[in-house]
N, CA, C and O atoms as a Tinker XYZ file with bonds, in Angstrom:
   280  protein
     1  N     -6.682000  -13.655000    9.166000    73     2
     2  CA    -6.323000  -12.337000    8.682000    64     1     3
     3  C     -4.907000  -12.390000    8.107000    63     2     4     5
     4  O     -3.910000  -12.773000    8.719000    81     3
     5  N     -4.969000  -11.852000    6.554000    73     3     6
     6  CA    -3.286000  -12.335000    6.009000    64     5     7
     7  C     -3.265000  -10.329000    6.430000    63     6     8     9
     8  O     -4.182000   -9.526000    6.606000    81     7
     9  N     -1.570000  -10.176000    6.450000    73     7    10
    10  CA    -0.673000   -9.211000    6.209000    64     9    11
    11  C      0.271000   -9.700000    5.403000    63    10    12    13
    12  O      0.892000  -10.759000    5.314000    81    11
    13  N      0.215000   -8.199000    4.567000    73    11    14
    14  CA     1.297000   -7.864000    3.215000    64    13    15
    15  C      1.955000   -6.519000    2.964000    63    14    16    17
    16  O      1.416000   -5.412000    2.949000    81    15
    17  N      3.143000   -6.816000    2.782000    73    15    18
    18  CA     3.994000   -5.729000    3.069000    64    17    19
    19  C      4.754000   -5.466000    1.777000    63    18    20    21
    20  O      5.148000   -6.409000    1.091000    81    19
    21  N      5.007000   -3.951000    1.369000    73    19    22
    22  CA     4.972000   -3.778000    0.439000    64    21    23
    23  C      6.042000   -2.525000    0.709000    63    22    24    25
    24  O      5.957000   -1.742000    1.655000    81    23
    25  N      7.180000   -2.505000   -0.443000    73    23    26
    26  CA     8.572000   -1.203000   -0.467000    64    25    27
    27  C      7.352000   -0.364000   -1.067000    63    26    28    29
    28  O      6.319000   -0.811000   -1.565000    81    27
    29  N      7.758000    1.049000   -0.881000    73    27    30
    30  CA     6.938000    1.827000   -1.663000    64    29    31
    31  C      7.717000    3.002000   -1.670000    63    30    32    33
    32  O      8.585000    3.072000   -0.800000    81    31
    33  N      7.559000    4.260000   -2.730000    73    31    34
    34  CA     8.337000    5.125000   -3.197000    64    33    35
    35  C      7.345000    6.302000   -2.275000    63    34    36    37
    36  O      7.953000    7.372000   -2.251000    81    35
    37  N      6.261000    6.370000   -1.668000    73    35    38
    38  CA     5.769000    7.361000   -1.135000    64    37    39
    39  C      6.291000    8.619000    0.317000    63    38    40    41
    40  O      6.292000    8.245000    1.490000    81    39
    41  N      6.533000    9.501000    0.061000    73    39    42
    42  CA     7.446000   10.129000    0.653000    64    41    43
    43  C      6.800000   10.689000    1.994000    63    42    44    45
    44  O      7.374000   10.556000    3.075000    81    43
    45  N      5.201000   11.516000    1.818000    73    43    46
    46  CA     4.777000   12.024000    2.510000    64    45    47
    47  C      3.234000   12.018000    2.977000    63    46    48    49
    48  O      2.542000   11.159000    2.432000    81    47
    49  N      2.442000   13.077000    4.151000    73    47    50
    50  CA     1.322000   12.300000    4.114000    64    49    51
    51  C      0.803000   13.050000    2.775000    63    50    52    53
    52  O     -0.408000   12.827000    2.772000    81    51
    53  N      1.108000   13.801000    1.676000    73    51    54
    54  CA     0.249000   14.214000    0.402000    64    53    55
    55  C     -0.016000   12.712000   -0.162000    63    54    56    57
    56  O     -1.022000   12.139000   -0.582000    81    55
    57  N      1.220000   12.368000    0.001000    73    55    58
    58  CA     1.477000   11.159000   -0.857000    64    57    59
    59  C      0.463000    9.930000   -0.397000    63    58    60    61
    60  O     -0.046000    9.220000   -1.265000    81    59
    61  N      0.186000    9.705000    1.054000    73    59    62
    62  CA    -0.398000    9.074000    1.631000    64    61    63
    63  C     -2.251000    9.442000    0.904000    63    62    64    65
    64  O     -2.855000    8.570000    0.280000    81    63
    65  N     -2.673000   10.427000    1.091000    73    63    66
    66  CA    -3.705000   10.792000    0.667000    64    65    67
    67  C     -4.318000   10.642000    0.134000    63    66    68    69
    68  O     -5.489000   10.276000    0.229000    81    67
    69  N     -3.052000   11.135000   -1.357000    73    67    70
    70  CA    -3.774000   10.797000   -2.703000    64    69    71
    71  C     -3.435000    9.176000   -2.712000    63    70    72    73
    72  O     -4.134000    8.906000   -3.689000    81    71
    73  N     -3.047000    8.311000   -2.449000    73    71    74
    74  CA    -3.468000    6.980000   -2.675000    64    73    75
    75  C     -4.744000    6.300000   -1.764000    63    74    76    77
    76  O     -5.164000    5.223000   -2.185000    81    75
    77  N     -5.381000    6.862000   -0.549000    73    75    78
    78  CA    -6.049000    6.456000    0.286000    64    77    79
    79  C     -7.162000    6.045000   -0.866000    63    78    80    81
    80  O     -6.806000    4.903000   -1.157000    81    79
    81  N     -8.159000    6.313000   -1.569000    73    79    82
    82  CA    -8.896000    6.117000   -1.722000    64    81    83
    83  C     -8.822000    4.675000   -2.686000    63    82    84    85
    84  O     -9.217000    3.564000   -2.332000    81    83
    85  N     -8.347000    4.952000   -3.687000    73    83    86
    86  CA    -7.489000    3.254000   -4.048000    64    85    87
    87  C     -7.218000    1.938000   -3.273000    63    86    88    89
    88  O     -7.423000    0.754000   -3.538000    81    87
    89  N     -6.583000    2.711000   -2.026000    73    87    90
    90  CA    -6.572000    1.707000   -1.610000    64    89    91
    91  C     -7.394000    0.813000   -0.891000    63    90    92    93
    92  O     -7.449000   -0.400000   -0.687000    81    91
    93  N     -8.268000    2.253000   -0.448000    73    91    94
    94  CA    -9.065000    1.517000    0.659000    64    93    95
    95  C    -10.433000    1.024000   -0.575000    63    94    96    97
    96  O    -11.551000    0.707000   -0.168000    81    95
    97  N    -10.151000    1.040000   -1.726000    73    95    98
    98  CA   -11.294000    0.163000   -2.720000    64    97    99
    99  C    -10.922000   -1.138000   -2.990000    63    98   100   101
   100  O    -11.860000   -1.777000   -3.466000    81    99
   101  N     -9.908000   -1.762000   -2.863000    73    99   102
   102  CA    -9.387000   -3.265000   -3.018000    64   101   103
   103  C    -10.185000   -3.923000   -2.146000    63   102   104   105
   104  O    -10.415000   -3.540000   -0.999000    81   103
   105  N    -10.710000   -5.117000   -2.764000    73   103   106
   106  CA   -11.414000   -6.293000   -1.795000    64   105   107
   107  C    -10.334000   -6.715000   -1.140000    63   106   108   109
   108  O     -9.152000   -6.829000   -1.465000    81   107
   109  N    -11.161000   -7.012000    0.206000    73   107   110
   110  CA   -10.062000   -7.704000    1.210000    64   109   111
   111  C     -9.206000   -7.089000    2.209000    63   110   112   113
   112  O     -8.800000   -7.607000    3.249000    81   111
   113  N     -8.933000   -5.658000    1.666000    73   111   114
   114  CA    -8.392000   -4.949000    2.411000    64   113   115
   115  C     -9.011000   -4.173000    3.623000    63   114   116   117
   116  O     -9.688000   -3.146000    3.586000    81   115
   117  N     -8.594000   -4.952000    4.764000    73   115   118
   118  CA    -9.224000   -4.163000    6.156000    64   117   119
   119  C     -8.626000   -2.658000    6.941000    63   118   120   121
   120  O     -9.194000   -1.623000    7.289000    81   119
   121  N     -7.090000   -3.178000    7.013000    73   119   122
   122  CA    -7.024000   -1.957000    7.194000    64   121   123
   123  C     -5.165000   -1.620000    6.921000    63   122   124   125
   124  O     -4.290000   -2.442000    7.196000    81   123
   125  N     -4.963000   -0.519000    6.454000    73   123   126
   126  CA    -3.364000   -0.119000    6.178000    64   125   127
   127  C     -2.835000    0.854000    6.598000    63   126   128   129
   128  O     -3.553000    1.733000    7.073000    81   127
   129  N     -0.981000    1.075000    6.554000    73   127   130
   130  CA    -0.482000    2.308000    6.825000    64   129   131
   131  C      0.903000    2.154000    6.256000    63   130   132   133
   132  O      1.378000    1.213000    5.621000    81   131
   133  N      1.272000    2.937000    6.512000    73   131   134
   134  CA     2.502000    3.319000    5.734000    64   133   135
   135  C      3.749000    4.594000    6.698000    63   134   136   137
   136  O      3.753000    5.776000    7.042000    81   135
   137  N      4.664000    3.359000    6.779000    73   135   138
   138  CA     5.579000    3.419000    7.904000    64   137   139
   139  C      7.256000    4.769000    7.080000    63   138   140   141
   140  O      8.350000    4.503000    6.584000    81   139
   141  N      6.457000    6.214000    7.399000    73   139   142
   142  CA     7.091000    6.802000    6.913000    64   141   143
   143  C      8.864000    7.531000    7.041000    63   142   144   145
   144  O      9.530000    8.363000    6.423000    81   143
   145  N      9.059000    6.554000    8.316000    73   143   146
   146  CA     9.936000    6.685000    9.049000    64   145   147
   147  C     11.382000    5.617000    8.833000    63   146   148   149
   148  O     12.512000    5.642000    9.322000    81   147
   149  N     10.494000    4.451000    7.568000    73   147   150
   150  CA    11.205000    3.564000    7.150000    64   149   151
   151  C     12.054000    3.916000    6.023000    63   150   152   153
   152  O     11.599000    4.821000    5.323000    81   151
   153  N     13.263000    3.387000    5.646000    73   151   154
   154  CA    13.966000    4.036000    4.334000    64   153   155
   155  C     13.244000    3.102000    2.749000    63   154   156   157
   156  O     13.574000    3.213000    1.568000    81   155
   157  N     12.222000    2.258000    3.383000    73   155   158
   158  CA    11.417000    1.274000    2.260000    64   157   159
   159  C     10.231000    2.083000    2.287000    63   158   160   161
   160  O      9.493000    2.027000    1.304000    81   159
   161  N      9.887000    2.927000    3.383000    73   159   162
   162  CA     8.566000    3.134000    2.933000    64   161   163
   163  C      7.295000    2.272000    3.071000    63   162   164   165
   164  O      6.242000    2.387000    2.444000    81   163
   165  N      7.765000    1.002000    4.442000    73   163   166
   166  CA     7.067000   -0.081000    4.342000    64   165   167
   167  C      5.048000    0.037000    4.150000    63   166   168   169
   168  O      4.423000    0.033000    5.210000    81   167
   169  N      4.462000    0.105000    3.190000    73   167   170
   170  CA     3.307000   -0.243000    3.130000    64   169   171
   171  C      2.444000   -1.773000    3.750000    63   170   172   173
   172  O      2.457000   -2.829000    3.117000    81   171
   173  N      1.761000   -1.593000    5.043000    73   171   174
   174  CA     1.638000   -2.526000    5.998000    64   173   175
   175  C      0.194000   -2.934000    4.803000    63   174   176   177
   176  O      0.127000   -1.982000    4.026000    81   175
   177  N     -0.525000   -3.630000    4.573000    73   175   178
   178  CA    -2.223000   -4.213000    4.816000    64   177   179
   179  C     -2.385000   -5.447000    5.443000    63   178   180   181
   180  O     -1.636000   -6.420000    5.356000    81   179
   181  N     -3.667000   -5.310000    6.238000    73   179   182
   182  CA    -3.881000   -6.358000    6.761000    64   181   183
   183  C     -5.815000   -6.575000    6.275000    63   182   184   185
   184  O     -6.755000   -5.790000    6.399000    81   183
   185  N     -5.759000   -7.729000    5.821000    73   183   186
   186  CA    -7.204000   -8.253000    5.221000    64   185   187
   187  C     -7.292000   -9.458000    4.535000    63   186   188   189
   188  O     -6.271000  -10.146000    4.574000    81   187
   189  N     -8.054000   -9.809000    4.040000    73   187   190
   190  CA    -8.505000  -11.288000    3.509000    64   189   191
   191  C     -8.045000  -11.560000    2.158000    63   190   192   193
   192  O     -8.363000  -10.648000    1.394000    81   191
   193  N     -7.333000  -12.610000    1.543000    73   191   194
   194  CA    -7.628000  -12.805000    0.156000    64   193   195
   195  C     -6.879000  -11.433000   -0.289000    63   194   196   197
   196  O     -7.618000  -10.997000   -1.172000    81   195
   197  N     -6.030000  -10.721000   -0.170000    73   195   198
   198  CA    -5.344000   -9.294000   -0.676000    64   197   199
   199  C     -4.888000   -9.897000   -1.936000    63   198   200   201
   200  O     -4.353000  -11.000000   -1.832000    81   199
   201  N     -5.007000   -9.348000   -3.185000    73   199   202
   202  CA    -4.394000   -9.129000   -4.333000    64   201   203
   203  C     -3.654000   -8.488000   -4.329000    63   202   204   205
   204  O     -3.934000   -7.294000   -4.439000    81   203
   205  N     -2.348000   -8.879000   -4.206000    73   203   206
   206  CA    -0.933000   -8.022000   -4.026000    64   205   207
   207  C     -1.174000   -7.291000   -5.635000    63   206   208   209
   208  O     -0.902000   -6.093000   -5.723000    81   207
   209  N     -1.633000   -7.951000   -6.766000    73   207   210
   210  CA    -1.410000   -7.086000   -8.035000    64   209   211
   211  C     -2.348000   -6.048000   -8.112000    63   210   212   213
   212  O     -2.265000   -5.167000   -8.967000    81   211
   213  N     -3.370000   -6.106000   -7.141000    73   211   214
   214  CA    -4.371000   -4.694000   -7.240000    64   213   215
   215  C     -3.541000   -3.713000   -6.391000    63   214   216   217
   216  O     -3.491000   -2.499000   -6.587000    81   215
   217  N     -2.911000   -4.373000   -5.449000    73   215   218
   218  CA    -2.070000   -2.793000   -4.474000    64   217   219
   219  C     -1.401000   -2.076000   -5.496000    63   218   220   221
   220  O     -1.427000   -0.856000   -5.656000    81   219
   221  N     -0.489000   -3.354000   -6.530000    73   219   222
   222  CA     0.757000   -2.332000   -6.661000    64   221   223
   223  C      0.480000   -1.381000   -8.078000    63   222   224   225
   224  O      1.115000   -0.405000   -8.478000    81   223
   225  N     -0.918000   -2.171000   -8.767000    73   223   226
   226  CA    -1.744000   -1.369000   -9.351000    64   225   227
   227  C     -2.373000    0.181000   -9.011000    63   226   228   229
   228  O     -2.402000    1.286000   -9.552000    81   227
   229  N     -2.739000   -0.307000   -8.068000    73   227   230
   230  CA    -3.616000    0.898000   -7.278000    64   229   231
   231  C     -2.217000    2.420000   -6.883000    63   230   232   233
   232  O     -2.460000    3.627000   -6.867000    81   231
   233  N     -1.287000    1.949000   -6.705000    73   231   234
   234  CA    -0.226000    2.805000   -6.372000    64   233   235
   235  C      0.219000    3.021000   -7.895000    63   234   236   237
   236  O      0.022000    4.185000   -8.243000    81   235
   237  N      0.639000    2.400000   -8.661000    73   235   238
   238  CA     0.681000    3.147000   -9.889000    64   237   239
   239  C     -0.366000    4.211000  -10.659000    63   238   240   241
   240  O     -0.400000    5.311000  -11.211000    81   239
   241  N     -0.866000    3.517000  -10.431000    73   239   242
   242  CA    -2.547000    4.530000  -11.021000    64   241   243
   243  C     -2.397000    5.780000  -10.631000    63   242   244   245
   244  O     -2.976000    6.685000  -11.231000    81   243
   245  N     -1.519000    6.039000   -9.464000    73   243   246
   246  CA    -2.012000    7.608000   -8.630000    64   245   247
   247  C      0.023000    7.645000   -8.926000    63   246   248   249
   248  O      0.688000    8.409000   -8.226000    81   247
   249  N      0.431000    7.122000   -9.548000    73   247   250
   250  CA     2.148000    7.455000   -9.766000    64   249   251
   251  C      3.234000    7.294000   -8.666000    63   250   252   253
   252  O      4.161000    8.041000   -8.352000    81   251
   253  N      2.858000    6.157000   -8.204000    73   251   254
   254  CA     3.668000    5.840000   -6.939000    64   253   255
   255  C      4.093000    3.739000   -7.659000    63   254   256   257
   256  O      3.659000    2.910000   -8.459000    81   255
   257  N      5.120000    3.912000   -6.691000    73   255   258
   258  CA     5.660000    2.192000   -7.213000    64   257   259
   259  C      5.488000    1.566000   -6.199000    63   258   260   261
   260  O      5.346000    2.196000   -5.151000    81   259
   261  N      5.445000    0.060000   -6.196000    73   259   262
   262  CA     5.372000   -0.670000   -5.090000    64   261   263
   263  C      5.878000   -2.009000   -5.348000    63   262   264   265
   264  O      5.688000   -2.522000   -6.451000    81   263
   265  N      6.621000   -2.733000   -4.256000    73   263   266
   266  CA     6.923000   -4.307000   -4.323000    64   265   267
   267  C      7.008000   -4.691000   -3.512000    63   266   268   269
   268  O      7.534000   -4.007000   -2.634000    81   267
   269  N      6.581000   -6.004000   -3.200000    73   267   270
   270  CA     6.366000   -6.857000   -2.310000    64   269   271
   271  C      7.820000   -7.198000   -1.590000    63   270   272   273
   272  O      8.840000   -7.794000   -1.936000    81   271
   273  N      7.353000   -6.474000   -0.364000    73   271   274
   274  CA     8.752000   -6.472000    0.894000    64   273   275
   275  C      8.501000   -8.129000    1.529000    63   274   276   277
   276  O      7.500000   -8.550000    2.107000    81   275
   277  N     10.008000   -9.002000    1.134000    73   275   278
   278  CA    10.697000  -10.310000    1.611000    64   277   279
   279  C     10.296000  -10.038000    2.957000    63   278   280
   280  O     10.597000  -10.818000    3.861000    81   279
């Protein structure tokens, strides 16, 4: 099971919402959250084979940014 962690600009759970469905359509992806308490905004997934370029896709699509947290 890989985990990938991701800065993200999402502020609240609206924000959370409207990306749920995106996200949870990426192959590979088992299961995520989003640590709103962080000043990154850390976006957790944990699943197989994750295409980091479909996440940060998938968060643009719905107008949110994302990058891969070091």
């Amino acid at each position: 099971m890989d985990i990938v962690k991701f800065k993200t600009n999402l502020k609240c759970e609206g924000c959370i919402s409207k990306v749920t469905p995106a996200l949870n359509s990426i192959n590979g992806v088992k299961d995520w959250a989003v640590d709103l308490k962080d000043t990154d905004r850390i976006l957790t997934i944990t699943g197989s084979a994750i295409a980091e370029k479909a996440v940060v896709q998938a968060l643009l699509q719905n107008g949110y940014k994302a990058e891969k947290a070091g």
